[in-house]
Each structure stands twice: as C-alpha cells, then as structure tokens.
C-alpha positions as a Markdown table, in Angstrom:
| # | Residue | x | y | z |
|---|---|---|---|---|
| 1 | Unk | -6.9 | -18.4 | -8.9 |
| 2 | Unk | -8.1 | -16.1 | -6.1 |
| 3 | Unk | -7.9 | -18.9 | -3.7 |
| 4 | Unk | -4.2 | -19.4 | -4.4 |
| 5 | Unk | -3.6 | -15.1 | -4.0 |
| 6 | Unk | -5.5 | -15.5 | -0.7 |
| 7 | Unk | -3.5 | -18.8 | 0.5 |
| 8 | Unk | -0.4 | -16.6 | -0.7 |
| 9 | Unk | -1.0 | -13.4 | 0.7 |
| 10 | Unk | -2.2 | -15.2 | 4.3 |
| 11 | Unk | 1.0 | -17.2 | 3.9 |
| 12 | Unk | 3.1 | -13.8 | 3.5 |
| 13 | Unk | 0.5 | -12.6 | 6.5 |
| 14 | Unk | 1.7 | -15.0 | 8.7 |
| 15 | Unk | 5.4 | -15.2 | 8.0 |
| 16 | Unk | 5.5 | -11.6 | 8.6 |
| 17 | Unk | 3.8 | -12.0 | 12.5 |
| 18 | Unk | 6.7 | -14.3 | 13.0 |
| 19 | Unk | 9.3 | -11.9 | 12.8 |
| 20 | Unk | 9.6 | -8.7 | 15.0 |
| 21 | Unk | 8.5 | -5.3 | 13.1 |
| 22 | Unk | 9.0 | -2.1 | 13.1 |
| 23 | Unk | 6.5 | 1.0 | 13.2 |
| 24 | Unk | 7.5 | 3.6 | 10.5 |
| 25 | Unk | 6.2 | 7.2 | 10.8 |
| 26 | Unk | 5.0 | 7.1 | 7.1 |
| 27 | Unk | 5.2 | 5.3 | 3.7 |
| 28 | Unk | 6.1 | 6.3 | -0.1 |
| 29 | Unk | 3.4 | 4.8 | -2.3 |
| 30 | Unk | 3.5 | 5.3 | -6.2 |
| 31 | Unk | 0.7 | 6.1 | -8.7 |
| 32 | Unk | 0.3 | 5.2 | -11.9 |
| 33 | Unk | -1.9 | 6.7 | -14.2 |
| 34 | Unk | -2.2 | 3.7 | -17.2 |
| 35 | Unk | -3.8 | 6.2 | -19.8 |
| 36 | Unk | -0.5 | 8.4 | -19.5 |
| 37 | Unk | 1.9 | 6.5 | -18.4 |
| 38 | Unk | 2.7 | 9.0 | -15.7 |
| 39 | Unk | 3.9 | 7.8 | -12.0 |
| 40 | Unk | 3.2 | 9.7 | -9.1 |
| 41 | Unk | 5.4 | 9.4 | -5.9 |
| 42 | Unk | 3.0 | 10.1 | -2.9 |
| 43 | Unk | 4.6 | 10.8 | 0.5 |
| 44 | Unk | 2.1 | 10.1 | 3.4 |
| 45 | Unk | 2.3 | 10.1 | 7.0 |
| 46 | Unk | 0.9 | 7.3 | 9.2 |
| 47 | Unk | -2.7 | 8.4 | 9.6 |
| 48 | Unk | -2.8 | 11.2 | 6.7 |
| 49 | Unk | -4.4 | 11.4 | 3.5 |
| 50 | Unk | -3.8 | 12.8 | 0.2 |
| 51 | Unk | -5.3 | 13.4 | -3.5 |
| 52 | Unk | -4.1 | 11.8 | -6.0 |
| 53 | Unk | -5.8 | 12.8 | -9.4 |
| 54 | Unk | -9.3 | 11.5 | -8.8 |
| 55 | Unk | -8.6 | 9.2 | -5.5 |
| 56 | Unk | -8.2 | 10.1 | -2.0 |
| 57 | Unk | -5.3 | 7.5 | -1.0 |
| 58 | Unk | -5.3 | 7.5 | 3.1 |
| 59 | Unk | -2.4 | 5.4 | 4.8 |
| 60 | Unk | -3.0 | 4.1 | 8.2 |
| 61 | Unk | 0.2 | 2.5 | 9.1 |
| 62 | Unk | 3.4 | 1.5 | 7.7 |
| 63 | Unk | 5.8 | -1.1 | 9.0 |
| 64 | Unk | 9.1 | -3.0 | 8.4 |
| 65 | Unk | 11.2 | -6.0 | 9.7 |
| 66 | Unk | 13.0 | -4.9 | 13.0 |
| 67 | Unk | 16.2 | -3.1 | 12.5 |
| 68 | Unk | 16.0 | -3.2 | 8.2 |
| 69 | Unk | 14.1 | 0.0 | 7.0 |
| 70 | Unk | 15.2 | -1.3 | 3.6 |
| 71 | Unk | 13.0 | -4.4 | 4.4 |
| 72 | Unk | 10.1 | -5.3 | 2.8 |
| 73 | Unk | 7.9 | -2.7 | 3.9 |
| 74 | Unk | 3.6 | -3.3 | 4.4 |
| 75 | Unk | 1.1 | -0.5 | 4.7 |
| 76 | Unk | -2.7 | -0.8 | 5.6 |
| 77 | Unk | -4.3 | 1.9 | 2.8 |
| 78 | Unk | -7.8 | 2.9 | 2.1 |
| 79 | Unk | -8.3 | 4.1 | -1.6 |
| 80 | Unk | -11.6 | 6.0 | -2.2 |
| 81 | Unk | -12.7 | 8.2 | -5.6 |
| 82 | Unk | -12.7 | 12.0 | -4.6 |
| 83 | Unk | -16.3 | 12.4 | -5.2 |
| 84 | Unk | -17.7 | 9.3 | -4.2 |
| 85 | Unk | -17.8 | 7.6 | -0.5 |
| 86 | Unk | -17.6 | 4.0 | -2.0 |
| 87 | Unk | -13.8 | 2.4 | -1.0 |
| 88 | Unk | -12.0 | 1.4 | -3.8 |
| 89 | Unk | -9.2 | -0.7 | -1.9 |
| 90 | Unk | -8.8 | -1.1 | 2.2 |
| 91 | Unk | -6.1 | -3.3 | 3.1 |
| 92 | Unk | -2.4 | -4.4 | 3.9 |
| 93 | Unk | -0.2 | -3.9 | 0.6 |
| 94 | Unk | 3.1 | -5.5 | 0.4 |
| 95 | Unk | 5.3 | -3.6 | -1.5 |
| 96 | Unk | 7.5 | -6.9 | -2.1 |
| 97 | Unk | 4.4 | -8.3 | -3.8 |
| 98 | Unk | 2.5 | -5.5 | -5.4 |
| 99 | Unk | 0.0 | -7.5 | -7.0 |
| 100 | Unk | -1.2 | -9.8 | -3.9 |
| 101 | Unk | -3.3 | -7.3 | -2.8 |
| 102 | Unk | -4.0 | -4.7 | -5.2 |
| 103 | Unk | -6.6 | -1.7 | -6.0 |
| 104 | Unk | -8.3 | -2.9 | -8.9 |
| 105 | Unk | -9.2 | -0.1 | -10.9 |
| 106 | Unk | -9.6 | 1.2 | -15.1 |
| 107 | Unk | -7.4 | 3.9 | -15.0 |
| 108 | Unk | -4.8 | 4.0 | -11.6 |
| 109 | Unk | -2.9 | 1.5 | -9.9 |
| 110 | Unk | -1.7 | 2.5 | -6.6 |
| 111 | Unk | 1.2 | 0.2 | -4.4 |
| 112 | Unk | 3.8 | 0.5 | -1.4 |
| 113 | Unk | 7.4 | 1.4 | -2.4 |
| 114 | Unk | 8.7 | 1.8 | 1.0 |
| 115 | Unk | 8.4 | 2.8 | 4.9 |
| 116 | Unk | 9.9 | 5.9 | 6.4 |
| 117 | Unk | 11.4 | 7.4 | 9.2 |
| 118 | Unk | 11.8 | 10.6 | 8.9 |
C-alpha cells in the first residue's frame, strides 16, 4: 500500500514539474485537534514558523499553477513537537490530496488549504 502512495504522490510530483508554478508569499494550513474536534487555521509566511498546541509547524515554501492562485496549492512543511527536536513530518503536502503525504500523529493532523499572496 505504501508503494502505491509513493508511485501516486511521485506521479502528482512530476505532473506538477510539467506545468509552470507560481511562488506564493505564504500558505493557510489547518489543524485539527482529533480529541476535540477543534480546527485551527494557521497563517504562515514562506520561511516562518508558528505553534500550534504542542507542534511547531514551520512552512518553507508555498506554490501554485501559474496564473490560478485558486489552483491546487503545495507547501514543503516541517512539523516538530514543541519540546522535542525529533521532526514529526518534513515534506511537500498537496492540499488537493491531503492524505498522500501526511503528518502521522495520535492526536493532530496538520494539511495545506491554500497559497497566498498577500
């Protein structure tokens, strides 16, 4: 089964070289908290990080297909815990495809919504 999300999400890697992208200046990721229920929008700017209850989310780029911001949008994150220097997640996340390439964790779930310009 992980062979076929890696063929996928190389697949999805490769169609998305093909086409010409955009650099955003940030992204909107969303956090979910699965003991609550509770969703988190977090607001990042290429190159920034922010807490988000007991992670450290950190976004290192976000793009888009040329000329669509409403595209599907692909960030490179690195999630960490706060207290701990071990990386959770570090990698492109599609937000088309959430569960490609996803932070495995208990309690969160963290995933792209969207690029921006602003």
């Amino acid at each position: 089964m992980r062979g076929l999300v890696l063929a996928l999400a190389l697949g999805l890697a490769g169609a998305a070289q093909a086409e010409e992208v955009s650099l955003a200046s940030g992204a909107v990721l969303r956090g979910l908290d699965k003991v609550n229920g509770k969703t988190t929008d977090l607001d990042l700017r290429n190159g920034t990080s922010v807490a988000y209850e007991r992670l450290v989310v950190s976004l290192g780029e976000c793009r888009y297909p040329e000329g669509n911001i409403s595209g599907d949008a692909y960030a490179f994150v690195i999630i960490r815990e706060a207290d701990k220097a071990e990386t959770l997640f570090s990698g492109w996340m599609i937000a088309s495809a959430p569960a490609l390439n996803a932070l495995d964790h208990a309690r969160y779930d963290v995933w792209v919504t969207r690029c921006k310009t602003e």
